[in-house]
DRENVEXMAR-581762 format. One line per 3 residues: number of its first residue (from 0); their letters; for each residue x negated, y, z negated of N, C-alpha, C. Coordinates in Angstrom, 2 decimals. Layout:
<pts>
NUM	A	X:Y:Z:X:Y:Z:X:Y:Z ~ ...
</pts>
This chain:
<pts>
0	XXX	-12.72:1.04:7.09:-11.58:1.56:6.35:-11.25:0.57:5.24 ~ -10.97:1.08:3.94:-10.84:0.38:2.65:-8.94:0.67:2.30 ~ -8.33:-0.62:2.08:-7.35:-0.45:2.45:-7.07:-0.80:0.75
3	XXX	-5.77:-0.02:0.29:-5.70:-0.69:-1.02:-3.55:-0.59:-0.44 ~ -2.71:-2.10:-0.75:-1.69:-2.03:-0.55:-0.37:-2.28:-1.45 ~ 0.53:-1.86:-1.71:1.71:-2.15:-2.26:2.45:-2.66:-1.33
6	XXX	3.26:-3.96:-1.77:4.24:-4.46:-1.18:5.38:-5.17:-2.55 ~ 6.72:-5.06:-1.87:7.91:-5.49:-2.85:8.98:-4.90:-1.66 ~ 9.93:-5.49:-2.32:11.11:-5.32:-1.72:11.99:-3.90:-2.24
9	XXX	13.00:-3.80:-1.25:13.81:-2.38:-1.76:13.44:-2.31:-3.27 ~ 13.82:-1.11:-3.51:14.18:-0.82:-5.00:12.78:-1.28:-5.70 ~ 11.88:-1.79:-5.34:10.69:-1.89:-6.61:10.05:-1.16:-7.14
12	XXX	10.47:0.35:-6.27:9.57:1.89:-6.84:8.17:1.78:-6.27 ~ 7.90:1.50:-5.02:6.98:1.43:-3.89:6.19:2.86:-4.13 ~ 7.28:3.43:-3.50:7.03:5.11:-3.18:6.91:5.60:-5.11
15	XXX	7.61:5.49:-5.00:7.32:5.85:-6.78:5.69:5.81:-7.18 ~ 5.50:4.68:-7.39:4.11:4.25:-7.56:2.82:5.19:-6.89 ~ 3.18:5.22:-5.56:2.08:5.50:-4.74:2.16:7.70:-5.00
18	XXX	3.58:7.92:-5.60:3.81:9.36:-5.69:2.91:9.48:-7.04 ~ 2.84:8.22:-7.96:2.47:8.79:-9.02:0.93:8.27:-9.36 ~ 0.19:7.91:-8.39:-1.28:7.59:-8.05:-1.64:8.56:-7.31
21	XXX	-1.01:9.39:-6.39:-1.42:9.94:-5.46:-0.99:11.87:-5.61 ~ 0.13:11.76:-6.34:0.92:13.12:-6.20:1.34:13.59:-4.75 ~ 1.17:12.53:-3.98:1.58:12.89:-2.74:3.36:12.57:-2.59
24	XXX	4.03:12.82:-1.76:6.00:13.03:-1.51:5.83:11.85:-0.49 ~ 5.33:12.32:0.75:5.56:11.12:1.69:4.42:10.71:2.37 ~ 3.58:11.49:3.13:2.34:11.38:3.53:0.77:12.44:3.49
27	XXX	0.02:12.41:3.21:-1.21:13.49:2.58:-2.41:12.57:2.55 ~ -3.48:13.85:2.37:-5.13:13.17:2.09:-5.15:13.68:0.44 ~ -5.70:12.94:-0.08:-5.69:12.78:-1.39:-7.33:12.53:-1.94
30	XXX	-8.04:12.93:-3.26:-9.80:12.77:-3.47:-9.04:12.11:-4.68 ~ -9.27:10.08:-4.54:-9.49:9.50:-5.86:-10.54:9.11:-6.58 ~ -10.94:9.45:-7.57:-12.13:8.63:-8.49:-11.83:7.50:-8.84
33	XXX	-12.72:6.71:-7.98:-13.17:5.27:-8.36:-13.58:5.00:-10.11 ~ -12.81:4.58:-10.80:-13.14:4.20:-12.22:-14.23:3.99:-12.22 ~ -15.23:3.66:-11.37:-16.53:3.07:-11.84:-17.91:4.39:-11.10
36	XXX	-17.43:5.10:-11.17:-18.23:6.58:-11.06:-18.36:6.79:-9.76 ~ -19.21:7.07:-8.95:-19.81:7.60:-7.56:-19.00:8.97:-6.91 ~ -19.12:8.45:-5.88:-18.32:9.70:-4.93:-16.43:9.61:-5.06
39	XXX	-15.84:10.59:-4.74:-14.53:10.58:-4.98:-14.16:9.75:-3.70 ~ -12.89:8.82:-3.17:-12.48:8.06:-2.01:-11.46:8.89:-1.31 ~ -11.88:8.92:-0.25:-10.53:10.26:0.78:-10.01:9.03:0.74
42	XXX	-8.73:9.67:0.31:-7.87:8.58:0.89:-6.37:8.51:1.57 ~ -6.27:8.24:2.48:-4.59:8.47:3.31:-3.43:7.92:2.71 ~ -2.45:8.82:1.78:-2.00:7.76:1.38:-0.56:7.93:2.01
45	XXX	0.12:6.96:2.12:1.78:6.83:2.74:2.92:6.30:2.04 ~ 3.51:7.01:1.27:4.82:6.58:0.17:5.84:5.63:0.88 ~ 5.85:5.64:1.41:7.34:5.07:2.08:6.95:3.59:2.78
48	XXX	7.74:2.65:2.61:7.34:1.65:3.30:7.06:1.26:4.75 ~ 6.16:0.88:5.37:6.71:1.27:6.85:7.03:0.62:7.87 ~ 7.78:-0.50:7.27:9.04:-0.59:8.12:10.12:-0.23:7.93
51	XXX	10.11:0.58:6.62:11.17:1.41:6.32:11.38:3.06:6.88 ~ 10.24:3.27:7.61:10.00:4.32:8.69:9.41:4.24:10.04 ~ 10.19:3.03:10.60:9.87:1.65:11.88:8.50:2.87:12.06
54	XXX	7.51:2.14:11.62:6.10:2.11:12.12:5.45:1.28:12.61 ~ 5.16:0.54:13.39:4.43:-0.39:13.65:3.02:-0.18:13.11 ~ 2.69:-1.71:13.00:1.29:-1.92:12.28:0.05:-0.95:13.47
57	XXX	-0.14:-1.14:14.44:-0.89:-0.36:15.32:-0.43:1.07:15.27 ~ 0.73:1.45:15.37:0.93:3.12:15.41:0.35:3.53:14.00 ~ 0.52:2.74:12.87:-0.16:3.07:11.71:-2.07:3.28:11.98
60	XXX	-2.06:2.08:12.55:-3.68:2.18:12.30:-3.99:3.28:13.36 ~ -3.82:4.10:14.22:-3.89:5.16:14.88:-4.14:6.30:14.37 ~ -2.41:6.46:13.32:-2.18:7.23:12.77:-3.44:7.76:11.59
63	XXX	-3.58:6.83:10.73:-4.76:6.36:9.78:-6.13:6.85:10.52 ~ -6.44:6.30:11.52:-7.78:7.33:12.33:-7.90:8.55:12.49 ~ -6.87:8.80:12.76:-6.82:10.65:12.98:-6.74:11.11:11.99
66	XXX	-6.71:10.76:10.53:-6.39:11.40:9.50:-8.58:11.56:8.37 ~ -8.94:10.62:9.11:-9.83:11.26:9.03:-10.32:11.20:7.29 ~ -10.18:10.13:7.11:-10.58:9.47:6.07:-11.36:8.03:5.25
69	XXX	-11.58:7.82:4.80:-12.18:6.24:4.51:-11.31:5.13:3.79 ~ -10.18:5.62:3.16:-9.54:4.79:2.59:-8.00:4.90:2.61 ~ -6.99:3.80:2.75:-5.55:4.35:3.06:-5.00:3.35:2.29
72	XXX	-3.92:3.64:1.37:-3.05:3.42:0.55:-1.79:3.70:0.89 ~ -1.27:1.83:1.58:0.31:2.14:1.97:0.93:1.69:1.61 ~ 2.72:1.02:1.60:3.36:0.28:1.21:3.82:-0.39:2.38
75	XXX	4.35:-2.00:2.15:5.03:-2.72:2.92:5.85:-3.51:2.39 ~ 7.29:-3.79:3.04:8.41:-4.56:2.55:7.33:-6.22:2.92 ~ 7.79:-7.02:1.99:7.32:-8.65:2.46:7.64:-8.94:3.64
78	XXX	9.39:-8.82:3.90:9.55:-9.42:4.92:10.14:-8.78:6.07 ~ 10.31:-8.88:7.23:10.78:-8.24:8.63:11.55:-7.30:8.76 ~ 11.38:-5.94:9.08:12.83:-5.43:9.22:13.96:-6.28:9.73
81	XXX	14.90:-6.30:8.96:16.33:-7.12:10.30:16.67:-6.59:11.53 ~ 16.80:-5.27:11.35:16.77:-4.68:12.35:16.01:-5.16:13.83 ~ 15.10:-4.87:13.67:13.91:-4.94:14.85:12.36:-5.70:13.94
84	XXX	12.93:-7.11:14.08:11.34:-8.13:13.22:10.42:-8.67:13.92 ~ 10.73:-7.43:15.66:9.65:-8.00:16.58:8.68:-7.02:16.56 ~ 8.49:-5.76:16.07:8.18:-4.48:15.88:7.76:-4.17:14.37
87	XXX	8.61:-4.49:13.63:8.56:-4.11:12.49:8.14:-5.58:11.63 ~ 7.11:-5.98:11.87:7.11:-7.42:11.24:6.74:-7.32:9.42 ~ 6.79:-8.58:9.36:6.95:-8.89:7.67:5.04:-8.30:7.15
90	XXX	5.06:-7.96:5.70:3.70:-7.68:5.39:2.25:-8.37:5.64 ~ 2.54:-9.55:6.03:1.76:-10.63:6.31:0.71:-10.34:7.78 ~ 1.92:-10.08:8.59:1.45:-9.54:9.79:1.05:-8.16:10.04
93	XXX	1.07:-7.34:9.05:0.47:-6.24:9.28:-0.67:-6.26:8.54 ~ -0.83:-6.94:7.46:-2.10:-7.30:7.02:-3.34:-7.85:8.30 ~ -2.77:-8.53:9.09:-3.64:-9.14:9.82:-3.53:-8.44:10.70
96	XXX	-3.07:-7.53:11.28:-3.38:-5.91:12.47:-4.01:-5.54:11.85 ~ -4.13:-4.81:10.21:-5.37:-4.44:9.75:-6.79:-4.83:9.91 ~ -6.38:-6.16:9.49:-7.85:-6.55:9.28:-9.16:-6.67:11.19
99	XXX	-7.40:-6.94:11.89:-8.01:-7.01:12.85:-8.86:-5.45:13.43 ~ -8.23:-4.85:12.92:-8.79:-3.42:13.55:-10.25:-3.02:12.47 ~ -10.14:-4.18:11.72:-11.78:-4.02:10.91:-11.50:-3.30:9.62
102	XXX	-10.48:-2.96:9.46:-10.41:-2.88:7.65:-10.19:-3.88:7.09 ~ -10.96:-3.44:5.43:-11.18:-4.19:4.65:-9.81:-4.37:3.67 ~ -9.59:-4.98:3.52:-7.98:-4.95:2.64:-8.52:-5.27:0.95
105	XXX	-8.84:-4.36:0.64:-9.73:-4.35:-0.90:-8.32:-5.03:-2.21 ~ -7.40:-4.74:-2.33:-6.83:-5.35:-3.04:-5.18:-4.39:-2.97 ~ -4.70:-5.38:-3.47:-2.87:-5.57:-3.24:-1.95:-6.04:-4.83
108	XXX	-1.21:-4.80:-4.30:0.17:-4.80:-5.91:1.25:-5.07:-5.09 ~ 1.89:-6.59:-6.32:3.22:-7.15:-5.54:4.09:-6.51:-6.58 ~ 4.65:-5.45:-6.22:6.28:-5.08:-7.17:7.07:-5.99:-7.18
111	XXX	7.56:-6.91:-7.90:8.50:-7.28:-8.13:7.98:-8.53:-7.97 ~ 8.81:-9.88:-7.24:9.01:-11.08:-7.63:8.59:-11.67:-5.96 ~ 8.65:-11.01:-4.74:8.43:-11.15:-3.33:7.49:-10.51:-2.97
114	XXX	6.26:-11.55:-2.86:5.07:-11.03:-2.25:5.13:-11.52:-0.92 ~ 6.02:-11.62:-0.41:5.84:-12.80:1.28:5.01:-13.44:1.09 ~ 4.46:-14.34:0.93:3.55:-15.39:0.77:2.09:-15.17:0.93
117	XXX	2.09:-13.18:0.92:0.53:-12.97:0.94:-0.03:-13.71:0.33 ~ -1.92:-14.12:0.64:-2.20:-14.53:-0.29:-3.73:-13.54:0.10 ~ -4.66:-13.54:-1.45:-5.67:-12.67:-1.09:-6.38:-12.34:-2.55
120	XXX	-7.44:-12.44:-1.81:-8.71:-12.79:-3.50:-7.75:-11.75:-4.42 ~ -7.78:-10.48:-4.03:-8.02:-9.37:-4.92:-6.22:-9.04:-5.39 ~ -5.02:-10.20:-5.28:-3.75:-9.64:-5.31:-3.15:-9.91:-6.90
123	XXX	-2.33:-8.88:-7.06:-2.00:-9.06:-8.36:-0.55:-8.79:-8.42 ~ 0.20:-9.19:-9.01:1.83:-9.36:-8.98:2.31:-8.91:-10.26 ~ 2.97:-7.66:-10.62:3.73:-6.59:-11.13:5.32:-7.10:-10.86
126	XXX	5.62:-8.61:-11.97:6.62:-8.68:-12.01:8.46:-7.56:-12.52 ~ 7.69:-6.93:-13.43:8.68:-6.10:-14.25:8.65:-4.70:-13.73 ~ 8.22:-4.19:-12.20:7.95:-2.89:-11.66:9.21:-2.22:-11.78
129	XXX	10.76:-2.99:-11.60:11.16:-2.51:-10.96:12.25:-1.77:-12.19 ~ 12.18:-2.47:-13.49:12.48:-2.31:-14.86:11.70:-1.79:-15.59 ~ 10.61:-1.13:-16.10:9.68:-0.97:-17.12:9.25:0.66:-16.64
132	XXX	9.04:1.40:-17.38:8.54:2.93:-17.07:7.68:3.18:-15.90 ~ 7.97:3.74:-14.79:7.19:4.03:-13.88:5.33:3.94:-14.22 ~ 5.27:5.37:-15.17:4.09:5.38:-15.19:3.17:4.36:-16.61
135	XXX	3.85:3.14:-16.78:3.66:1.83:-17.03:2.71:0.70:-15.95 ~ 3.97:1.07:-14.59:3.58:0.28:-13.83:2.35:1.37:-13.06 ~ 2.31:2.44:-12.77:1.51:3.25:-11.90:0.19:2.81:-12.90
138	XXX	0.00:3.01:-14.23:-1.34:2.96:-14.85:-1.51:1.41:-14.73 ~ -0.52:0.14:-14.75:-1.39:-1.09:-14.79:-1.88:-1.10:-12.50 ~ -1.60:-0.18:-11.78:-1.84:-0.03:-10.37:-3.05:-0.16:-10.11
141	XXX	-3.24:1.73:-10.87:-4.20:1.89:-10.93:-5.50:1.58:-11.37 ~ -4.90:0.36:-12.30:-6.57:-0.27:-13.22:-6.71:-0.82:-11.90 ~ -5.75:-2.11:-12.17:-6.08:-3.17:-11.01:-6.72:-2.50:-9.26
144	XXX	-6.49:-1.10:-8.84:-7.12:-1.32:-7.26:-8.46:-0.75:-8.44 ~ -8.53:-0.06:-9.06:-10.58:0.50:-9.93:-10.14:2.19:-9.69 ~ -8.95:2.25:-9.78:-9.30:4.24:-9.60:-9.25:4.73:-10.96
147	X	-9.79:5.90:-11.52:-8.80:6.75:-12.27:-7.96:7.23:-12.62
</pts>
């Protein structure tokens, strides 16, 4: 599984972004073209952040199997729900449930100014997401993960 991720805090236009890469509302399978030609990428994508829809990192990667695709495009807040930050942990740690379950975490958009201290070859930081025209920030997204 080829994982491409958004993370930022409230308000950075998370879901925004991923509505306007994907045309998906909240959750759907989606056919993206890879900028660099071949086959189109199924891809799962999930608008909403999810610890902002207490998901845990494992109920996700479940969820993500059954959907029956090769590639999933989600969002995550940086840091812990307050709520519940034993469950709902910061992006860091769901990165590493991913990887543990054997996806590849292909590359990552930081909205705003709080990346939690990800760090990762392929990450790129979208200081002005949360100010500047949506589909500003959705087209510099989309260069940076290689889609169309």
């Amino acid at each position: 599984m080829d994982a491409f991720v958004i993370i930022g805090n409230a308000n950075t236009r998370k879901s925004s972004v991923v509505r306007s890469l994907t045309g998906c509302f909240n959750r759907s399978l989606r056919d993206i073209q890879p900028a660099a030609g071949g086959r189109p990428r199924r891809v799962y994508a999930r608008a909403r952040a999810l610890q902002f829809t207490n998901t845990r990192p494992a109920d996700f990667v479940a969820e993500v199997s059954a959907a029956r695709c090769d590639t999933v495009l989600v969002c995550l807040t940086p840091d812990a729900n307050p709520i519940d930050p034993d469950r709902l942990p910061g992006a860091d740690s769901y990165l590493a449930q991913f990887r543990a379950a054997g996806w590849a975490v292909k590359s990552i958009a930081v909205l705003g100014q709080n990346g939690g201290g990800v760090r990762a070859p392929r990450l790129r930081q979208f200081p002005y997401a949360s100010t500047e025209p949506i589909n500003v920030t959705a087209q510099a997204v989309r260069a940076h993960f290689g889609w169309r």
